[in-house]
Backbone bond lengths (Angstrom), bond angles and torsions (degrees), N, CA, C in turn:
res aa  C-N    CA-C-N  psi(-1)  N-CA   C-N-CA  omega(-1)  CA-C   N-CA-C  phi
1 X - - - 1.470 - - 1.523 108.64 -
2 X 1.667 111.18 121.18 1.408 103.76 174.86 1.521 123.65 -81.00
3 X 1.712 109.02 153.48 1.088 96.46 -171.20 1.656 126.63 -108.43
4 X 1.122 161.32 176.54 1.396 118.61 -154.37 1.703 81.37 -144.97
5 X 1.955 135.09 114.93 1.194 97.21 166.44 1.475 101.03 -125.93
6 X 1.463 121.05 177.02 1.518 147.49 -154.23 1.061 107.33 -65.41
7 X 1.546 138.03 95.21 1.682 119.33 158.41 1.402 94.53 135.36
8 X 1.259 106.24 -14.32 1.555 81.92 -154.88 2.030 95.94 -111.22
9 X 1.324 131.97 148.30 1.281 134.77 171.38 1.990 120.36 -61.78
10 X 1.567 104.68 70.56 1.855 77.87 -171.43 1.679 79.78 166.70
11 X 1.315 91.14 168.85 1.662 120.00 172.41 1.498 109.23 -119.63
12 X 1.284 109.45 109.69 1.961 115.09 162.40 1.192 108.05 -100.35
13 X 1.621 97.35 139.08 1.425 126.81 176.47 1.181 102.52 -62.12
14 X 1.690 108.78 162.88 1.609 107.23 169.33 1.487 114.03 -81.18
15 X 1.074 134.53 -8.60 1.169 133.70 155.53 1.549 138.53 -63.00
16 X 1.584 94.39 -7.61 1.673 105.45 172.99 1.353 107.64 80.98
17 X 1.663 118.79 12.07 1.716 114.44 164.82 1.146 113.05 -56.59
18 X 1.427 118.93 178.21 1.412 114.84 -169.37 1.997 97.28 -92.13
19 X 1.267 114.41 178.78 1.624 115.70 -139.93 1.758 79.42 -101.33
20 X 1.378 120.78 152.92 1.174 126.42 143.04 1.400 131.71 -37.52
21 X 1.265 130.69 127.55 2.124 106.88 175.15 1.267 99.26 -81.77
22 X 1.623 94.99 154.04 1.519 98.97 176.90 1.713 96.58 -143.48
23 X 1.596 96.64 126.62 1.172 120.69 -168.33 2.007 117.73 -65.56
24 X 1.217 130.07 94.69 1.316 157.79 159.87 1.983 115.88 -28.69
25 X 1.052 103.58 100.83 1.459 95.44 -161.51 2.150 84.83 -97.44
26 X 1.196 91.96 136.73 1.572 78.93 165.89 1.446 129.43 -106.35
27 X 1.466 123.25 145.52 1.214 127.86 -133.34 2.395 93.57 -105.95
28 X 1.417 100.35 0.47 1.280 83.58 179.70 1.429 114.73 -100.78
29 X 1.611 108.36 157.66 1.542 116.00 179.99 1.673 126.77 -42.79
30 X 1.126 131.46 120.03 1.456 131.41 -154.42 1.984 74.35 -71.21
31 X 1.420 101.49 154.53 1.248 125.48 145.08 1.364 152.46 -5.58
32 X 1.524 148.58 59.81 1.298 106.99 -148.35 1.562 103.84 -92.88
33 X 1.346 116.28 -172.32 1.477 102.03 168.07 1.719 101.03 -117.46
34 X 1.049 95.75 -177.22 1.859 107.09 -175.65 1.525 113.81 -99.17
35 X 1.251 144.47 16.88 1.225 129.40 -140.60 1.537 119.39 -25.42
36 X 1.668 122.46 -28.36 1.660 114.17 173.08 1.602 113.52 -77.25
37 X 1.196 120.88 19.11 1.578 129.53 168.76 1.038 103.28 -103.05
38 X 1.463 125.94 -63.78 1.245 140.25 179.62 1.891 114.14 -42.68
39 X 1.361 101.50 -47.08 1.625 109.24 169.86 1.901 115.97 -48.16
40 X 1.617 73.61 -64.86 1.744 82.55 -177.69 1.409 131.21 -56.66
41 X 1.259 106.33 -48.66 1.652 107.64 148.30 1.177 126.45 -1.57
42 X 1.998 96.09 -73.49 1.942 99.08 -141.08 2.061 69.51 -84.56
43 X 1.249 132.72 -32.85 0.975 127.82 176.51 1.515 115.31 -17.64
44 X 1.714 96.03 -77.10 1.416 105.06 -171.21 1.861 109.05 -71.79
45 X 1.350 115.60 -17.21 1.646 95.31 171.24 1.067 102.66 -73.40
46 X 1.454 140.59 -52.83 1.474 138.36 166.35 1.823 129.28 -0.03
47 X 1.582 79.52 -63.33 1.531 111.23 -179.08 2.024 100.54 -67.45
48 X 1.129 105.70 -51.79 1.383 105.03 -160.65 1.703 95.51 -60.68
49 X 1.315 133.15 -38.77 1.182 125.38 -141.62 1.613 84.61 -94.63
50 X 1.206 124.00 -21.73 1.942 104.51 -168.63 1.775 96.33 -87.11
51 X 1.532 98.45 -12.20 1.880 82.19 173.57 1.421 117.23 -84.20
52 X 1.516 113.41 -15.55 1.277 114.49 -179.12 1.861 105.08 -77.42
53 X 1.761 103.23 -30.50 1.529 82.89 -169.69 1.357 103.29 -91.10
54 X 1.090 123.47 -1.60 2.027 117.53 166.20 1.935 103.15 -89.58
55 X 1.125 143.84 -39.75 1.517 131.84 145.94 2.095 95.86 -25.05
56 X 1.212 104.85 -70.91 1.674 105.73 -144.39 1.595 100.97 -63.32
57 X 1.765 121.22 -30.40 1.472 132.34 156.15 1.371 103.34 -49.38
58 X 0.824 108.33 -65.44 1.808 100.29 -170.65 1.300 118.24 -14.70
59 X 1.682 90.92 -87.32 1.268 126.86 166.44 1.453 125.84 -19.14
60 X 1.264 111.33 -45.49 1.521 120.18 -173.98 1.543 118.22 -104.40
61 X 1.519 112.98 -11.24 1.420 111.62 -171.97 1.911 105.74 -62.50
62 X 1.415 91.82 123.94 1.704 90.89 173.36 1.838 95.77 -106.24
63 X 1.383 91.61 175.74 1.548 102.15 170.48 1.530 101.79 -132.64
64 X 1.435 97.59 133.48 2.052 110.20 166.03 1.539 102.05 -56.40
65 X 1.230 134.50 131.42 1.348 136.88 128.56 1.117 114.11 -101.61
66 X 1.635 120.00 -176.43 1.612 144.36 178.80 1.651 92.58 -100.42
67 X 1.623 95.69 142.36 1.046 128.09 150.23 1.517 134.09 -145.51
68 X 1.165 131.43 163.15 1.342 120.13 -178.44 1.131 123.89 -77.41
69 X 1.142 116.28 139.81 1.908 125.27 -163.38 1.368 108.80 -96.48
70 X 1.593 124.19 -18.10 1.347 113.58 143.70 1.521 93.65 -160.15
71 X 1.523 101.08 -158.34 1.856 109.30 177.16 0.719 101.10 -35.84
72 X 1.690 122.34 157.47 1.346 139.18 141.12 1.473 105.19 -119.96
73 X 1.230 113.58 150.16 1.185 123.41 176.72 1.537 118.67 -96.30
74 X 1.392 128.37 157.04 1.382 107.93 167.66 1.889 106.45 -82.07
75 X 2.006 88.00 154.45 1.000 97.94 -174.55 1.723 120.33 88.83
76 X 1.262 108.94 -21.21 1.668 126.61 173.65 1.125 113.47 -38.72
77 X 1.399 139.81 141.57 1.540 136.52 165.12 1.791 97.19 -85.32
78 X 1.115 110.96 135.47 1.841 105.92 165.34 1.363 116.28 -71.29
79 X 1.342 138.56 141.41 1.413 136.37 154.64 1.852 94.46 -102.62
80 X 1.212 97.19 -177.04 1.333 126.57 173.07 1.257 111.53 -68.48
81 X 1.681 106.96 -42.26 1.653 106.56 -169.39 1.692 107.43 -72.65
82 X 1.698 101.86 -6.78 2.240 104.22 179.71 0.986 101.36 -69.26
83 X 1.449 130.33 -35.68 1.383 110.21 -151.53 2.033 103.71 -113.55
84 X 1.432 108.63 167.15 1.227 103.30 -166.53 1.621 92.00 -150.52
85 X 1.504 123.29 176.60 1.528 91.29 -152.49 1.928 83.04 -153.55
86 X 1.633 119.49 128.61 0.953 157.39 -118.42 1.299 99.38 -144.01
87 X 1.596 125.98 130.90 1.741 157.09 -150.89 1.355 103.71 -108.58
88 X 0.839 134.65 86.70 1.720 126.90 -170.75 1.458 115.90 -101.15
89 X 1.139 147.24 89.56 1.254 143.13 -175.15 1.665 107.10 -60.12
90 X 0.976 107.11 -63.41 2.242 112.11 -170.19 1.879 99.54 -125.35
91 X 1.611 96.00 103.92 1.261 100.70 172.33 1.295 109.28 -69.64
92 X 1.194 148.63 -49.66 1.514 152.06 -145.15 1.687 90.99 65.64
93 X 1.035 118.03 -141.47 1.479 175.99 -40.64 1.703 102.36 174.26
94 X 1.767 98.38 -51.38 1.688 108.36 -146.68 1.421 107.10 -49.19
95 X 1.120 130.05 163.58 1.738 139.89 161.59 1.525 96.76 -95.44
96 X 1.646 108.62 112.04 1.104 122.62 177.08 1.649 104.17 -119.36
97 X 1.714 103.46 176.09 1.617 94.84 167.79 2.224 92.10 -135.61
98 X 1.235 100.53 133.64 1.099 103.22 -163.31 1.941 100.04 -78.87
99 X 1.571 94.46 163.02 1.767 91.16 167.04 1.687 126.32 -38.56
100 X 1.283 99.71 -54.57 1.602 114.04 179.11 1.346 118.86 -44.20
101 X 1.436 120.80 -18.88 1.289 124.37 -162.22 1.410 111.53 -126.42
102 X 1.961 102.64 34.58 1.232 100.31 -169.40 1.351 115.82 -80.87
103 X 1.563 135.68 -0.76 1.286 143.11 -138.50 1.553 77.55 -110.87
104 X 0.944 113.41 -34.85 1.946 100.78 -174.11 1.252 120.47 -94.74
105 X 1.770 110.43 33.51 1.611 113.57 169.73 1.581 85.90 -121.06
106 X 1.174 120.20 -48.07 1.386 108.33 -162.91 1.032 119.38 -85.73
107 X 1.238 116.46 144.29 1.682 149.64 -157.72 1.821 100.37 71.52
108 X 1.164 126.00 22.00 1.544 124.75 156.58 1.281 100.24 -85.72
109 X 1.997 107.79 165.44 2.025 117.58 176.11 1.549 99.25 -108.10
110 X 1.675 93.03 152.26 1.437 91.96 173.07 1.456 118.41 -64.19
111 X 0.911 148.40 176.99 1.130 154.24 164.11 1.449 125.07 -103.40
112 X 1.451 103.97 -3.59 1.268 120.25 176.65 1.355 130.28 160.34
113 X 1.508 141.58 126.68 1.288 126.99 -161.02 1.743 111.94 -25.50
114 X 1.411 87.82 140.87 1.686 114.45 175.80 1.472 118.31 -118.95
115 X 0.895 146.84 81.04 1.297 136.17 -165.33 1.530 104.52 -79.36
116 X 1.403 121.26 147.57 1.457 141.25 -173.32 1.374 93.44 -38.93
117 X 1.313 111.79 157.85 1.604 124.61 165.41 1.447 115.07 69.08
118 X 1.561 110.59 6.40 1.281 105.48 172.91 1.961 123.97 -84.90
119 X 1.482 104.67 139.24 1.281 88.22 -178.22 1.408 112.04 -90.72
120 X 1.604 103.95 153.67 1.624 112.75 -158.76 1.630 122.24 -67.35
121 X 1.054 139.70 161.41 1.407 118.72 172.00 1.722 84.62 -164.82
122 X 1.869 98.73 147.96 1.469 104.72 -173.00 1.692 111.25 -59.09
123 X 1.306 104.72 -21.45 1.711 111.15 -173.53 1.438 103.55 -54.60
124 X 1.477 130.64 -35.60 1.450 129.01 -170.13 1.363 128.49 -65.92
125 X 1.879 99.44 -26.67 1.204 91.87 -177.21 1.597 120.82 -131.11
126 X 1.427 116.15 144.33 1.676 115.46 170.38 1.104 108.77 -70.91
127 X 1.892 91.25 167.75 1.783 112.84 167.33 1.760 96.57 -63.24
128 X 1.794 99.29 157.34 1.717 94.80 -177.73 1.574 114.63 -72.97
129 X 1.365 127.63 6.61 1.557 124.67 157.02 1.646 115.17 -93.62
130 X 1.699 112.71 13.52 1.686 88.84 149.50 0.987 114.99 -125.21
131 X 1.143 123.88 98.67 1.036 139.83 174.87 1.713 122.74 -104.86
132 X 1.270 147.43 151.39 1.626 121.59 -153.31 1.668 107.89 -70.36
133 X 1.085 91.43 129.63 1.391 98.62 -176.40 1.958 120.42 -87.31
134 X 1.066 101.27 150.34 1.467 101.74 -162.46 1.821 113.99 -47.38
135 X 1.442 120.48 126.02 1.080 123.81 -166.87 1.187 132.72 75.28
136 X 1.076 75.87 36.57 1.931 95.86 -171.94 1.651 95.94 -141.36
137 X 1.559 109.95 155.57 1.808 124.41 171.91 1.626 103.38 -140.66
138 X 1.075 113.92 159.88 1.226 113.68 146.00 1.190 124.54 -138.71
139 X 1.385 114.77 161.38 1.770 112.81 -150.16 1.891 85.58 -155.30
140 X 1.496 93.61 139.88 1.101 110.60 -172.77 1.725 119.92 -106.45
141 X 1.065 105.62 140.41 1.721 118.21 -176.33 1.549 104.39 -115.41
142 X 1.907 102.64 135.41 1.483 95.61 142.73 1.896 120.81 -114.82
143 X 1.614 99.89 118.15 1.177 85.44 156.84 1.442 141.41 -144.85
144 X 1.593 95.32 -159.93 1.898 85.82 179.07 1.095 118.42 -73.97
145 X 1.363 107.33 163.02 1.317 125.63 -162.74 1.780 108.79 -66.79
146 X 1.382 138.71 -29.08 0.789 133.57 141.93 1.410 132.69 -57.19
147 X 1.412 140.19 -41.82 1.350 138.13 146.93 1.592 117.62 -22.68
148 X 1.654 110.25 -20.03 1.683 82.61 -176.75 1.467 97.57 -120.48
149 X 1.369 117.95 154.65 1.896 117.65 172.33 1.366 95.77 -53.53
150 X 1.297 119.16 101.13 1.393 107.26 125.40 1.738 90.72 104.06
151 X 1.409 116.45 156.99 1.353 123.06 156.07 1.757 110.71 -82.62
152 X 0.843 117.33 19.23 1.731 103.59 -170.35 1.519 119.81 -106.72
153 X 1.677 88.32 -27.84 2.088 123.41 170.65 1.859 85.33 -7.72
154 X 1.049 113.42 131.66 1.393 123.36 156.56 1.793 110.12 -144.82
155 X 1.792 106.39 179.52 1.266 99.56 174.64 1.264 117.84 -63.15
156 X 1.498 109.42 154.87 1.382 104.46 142.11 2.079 89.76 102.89
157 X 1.439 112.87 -26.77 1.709 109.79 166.64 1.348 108.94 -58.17
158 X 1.461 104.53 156.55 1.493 119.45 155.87 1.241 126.49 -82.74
159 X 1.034 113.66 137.32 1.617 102.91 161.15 1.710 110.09 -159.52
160 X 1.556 105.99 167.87 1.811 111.48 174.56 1.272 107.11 -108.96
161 X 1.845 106.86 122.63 1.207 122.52 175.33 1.607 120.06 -52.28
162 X 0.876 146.55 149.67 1.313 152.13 -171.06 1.590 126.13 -160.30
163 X 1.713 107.40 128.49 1.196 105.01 -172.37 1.065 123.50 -133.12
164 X 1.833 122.80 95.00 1.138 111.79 -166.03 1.747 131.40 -83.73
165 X 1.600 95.38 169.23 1.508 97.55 172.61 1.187 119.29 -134.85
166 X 1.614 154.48 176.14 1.598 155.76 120.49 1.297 105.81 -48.88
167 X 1.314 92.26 117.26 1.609 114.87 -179.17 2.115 85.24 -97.62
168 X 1.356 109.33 125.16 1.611 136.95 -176.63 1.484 93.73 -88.63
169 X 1.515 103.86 143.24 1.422 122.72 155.24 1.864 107.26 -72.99
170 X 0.927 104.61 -161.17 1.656 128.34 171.92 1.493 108.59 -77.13
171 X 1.029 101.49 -41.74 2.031 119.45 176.17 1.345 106.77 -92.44
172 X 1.368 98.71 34.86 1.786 93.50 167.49 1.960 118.83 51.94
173 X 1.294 104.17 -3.49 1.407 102.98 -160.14 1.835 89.24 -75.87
174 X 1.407 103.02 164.62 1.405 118.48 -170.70 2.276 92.80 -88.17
175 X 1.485 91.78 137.74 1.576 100.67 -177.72 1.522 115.60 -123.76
176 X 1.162 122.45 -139.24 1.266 114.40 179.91 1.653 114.11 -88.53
177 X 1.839 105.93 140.04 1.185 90.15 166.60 1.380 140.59 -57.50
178 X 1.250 123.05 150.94 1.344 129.19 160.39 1.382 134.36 -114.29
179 X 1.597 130.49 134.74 1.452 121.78 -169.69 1.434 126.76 -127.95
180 X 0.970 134.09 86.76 1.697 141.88 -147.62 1.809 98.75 -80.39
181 X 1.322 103.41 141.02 1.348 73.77 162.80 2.022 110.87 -117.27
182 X 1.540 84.82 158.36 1.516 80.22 -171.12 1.629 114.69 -105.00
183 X 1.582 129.91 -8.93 1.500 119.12 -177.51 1.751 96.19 -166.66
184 X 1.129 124.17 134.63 1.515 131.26 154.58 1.440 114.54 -47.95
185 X 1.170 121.85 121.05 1.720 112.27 179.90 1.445 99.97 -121.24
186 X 1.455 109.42 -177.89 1.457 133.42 168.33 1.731 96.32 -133.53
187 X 1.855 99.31 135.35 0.894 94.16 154.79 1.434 151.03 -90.66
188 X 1.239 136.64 110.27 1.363 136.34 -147.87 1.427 112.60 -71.71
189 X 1.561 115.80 -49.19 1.144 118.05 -162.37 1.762 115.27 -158.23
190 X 1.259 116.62 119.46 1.635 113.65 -157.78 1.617 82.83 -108.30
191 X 1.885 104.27 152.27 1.594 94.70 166.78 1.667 69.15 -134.74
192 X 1.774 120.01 147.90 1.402 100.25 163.68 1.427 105.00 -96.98
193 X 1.475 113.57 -165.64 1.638 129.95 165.15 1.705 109.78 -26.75
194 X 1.318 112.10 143.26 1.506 126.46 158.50 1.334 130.28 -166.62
195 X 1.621 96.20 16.41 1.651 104.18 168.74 1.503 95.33 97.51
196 X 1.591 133.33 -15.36 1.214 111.30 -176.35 1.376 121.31 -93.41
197 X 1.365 108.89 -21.04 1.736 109.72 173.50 1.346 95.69 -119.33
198 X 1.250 119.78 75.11 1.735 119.80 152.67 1.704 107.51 61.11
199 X 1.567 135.11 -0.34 1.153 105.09 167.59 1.195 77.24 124.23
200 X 1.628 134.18 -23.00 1.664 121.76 -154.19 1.669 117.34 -64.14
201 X 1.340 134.16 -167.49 1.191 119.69 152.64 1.699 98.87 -122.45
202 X 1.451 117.42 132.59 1.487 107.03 -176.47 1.905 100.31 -103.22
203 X 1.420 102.58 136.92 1.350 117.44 -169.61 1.461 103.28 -117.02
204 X 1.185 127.80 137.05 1.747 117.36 171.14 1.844 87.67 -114.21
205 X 1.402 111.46 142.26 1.257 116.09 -169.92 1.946 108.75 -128.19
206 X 0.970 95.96 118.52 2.160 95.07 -172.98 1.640 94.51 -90.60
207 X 1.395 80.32 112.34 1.888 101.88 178.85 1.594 107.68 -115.86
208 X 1.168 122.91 -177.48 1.613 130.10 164.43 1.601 104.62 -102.38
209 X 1.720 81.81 127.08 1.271 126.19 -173.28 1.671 103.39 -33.14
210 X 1.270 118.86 -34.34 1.417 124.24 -173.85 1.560 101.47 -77.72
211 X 1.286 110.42 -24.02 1.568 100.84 172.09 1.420 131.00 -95.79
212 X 1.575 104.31 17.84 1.685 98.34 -147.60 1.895 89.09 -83.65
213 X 0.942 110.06 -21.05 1.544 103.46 -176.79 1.224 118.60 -78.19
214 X 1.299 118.86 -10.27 1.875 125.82 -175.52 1.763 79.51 -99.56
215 X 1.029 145.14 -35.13 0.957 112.12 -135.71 1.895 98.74 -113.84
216 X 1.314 109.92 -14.16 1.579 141.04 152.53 1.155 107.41 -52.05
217 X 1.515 139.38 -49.29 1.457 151.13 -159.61 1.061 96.33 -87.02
218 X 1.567 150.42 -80.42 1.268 158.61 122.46 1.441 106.63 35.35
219 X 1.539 109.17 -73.89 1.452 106.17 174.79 1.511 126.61 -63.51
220 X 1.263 122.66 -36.11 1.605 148.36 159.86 1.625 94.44 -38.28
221 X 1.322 118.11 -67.98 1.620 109.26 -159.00 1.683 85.64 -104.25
222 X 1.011 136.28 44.38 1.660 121.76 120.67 1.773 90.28 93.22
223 X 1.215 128.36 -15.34 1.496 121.95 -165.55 1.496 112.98 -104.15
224 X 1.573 104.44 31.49 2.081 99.88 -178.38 1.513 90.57 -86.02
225 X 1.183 127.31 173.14 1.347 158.10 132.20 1.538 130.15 -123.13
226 X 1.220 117.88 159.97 0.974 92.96 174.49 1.982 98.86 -140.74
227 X 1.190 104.90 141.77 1.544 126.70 175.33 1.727 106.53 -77.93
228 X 1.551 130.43 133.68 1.459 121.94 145.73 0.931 116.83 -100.70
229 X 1.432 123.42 137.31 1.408 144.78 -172.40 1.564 108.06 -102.11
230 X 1.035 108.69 141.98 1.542 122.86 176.27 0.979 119.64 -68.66
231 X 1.531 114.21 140.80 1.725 124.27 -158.43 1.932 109.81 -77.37
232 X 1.715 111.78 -4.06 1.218 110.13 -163.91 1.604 94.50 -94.43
């Protein structure tokens, strides 16, 4: 005789074998789903992932510029083979010249030594008739930022080279400065500050040839200045 007890899933024998299983149907409502949940969802992962990959574009877009592919000399004509062309992630500020605008460096002159790896900017270079003209040099300065009139110095200003000194008492003691000037220049070619020469501003200046050595020396021992002269 089987015996039947309370709670438990199964039939035990009277012998205390173990119980038959007995299979449990469950009595609650299956599930439904939402399909307008389900939409919105893949919706919004959708959405989340194209903002992450325009954030991650952002971030990474560089731009090609020009740079010089090696020296330039002043007075140089550009070819194609000068310039070489440079990945820029965060321009700031800089005066660059982009790829697109490569047709309007070449066959222009430098305006003044370029050393390789420099990035391009329209300030560097002349139309191909200025090129140094006979009896004329230009010779390049770096200086401080006070040494030159003004942050605005561009090509093509005037100005009088100048080289100062300490004018000495009798006792050798140091007196007031003094500043001679030694040649009328033009300025050829301004690069400003960028962390690579200390903060300086480097100027290449077209002087007469008879001055290029006073005015080379000057820059060498740290004492050029330079004066702007008025355009009248």
């Amino acid at each position: 005789m089987a015996v039947e007890t309370s709670g438990v899933s199964g039939r035990y024998s009277a012998d205390g074998s173990r119980p038959t299983e007995v299979s449990v149907a469950s009595l609650a409502k299956p599930r439904q789903r939402r399909p307008a949940l389900v939409v919105i969802g893949l919706l919004f992962v959708a959405l989340a992932g194209l903002a992450g990959a325009l954030v991650y574009g952002s971030l990474t877009t560089t731009v090609a510029v020009l740079a010089a592919g090696n020296d330039l000399e002043p007075g140089q004509t550009v070819t194609a083979t000068d310039l070489r062309v440079v990945e820029l992630a965060n321009l700031g500020d800089a005066a660059t010249i982009a790829v697109a605008d490569q047709a309007g460096v070449i066959g222009r002159v430098a305006r003044g030594p370029i050393p390789a790896g420099t990035l391009l900017n329209d300030g560097l270079f002349g139309a191909p008739g200025s090129a140094v003209p006979p009896g004329m040099a230009v010779v390049g300065a770096a200086l401080e930022p006070g040494a030159a009139p003004g942050p605005d110095l561009r090509a093509g200003d005037l100005v009088d080279v100048l080289a100062v000194a300490a004018v000495t008492t009798g006792l050798e003691r140091p007196g007031d400065i003094q500043a001679l000037v030694i040649a009328p220049a033009t300025i050829w070619s301004v690069e400003r500050p960028d962390g690579s020469v200390g903060g300086r501003i480097v100027v290449s200046l077209l002087v007469p040839s008879d001055s290029q050595t006073a005015v080379a020396q000057a820059a060498a021992d740290d004492r050029l200045r330079l004066a702007l002269k008025g355009s009248g």
